[in-house]
N, C-alpha and C positions, 0 to 999 in steps of 0.2 A: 599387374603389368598388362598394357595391350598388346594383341596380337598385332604386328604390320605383316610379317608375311609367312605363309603358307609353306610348308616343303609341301614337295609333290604326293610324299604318303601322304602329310598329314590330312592335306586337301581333297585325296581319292577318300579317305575317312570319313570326312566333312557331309560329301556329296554321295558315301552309298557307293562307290565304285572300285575295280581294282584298278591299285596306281599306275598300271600297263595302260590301260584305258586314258587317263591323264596322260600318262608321258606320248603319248599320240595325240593328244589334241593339241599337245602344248607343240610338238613336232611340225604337225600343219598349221602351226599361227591361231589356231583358233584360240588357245589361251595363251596371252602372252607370259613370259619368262622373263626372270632378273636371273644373274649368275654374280657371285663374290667366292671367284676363286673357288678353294677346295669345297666349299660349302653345297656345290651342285646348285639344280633348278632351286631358285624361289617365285612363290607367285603373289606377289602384293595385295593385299587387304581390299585394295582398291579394286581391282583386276579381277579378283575374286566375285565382286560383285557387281562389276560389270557384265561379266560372262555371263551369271546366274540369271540376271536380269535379263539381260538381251536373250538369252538363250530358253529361259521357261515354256515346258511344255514341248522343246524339239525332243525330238529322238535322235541319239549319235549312235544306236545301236550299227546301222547299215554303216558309215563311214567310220568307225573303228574296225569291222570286222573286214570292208572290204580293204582298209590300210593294214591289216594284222596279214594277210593274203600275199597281200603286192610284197611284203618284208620279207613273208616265206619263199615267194616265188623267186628274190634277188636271192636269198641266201642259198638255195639250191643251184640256182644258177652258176654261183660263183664255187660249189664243193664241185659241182661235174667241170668247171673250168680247170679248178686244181685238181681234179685228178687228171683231165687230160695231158694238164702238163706234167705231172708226175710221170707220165709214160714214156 
């Protein structure tokens, strides 16, 4: 049987990455996503090799790390929101 699409682990597998890493690229458009219901992210066969292709040889190190950053800075943001208003 062919493979048509990727789930997000299987594809961080694929490429050497942890799937955190994917589900942020997929986040900023850089890879795009299919969704069928409960099933979550899929990423087409196609898509898959597109990305690869266009993308060879970049480094996503710097715009993972600095979107892993900007997440944590909202998620602090919003626990000292809710504590304040817990007061």
């Amino acid at each position: 049987m062919n493979l048509l699409v990727y789930t997000v682990p299987d594809f961080a597998k694929e490429i050497k990455t942890a799937k955190d890493n994917v589900y942020i690229l997929c986040d900023l458009g850089i890879i795009k996503t299919m969704s069928f219901g409960s099933r979550g992210k899929t990423i087409s066969v196609y898509e898959a090799e597109r990305f690869l292709k266009e993308n060879a040889g970049r480094d996503f190190t710097k715009i993972v790390e600095d979107e892993k950053k900007r997440r944590k800075l909202i998620e602090e943001s919003t626990n000292i929101v809710e504590m304040r208003e817990r007061r």
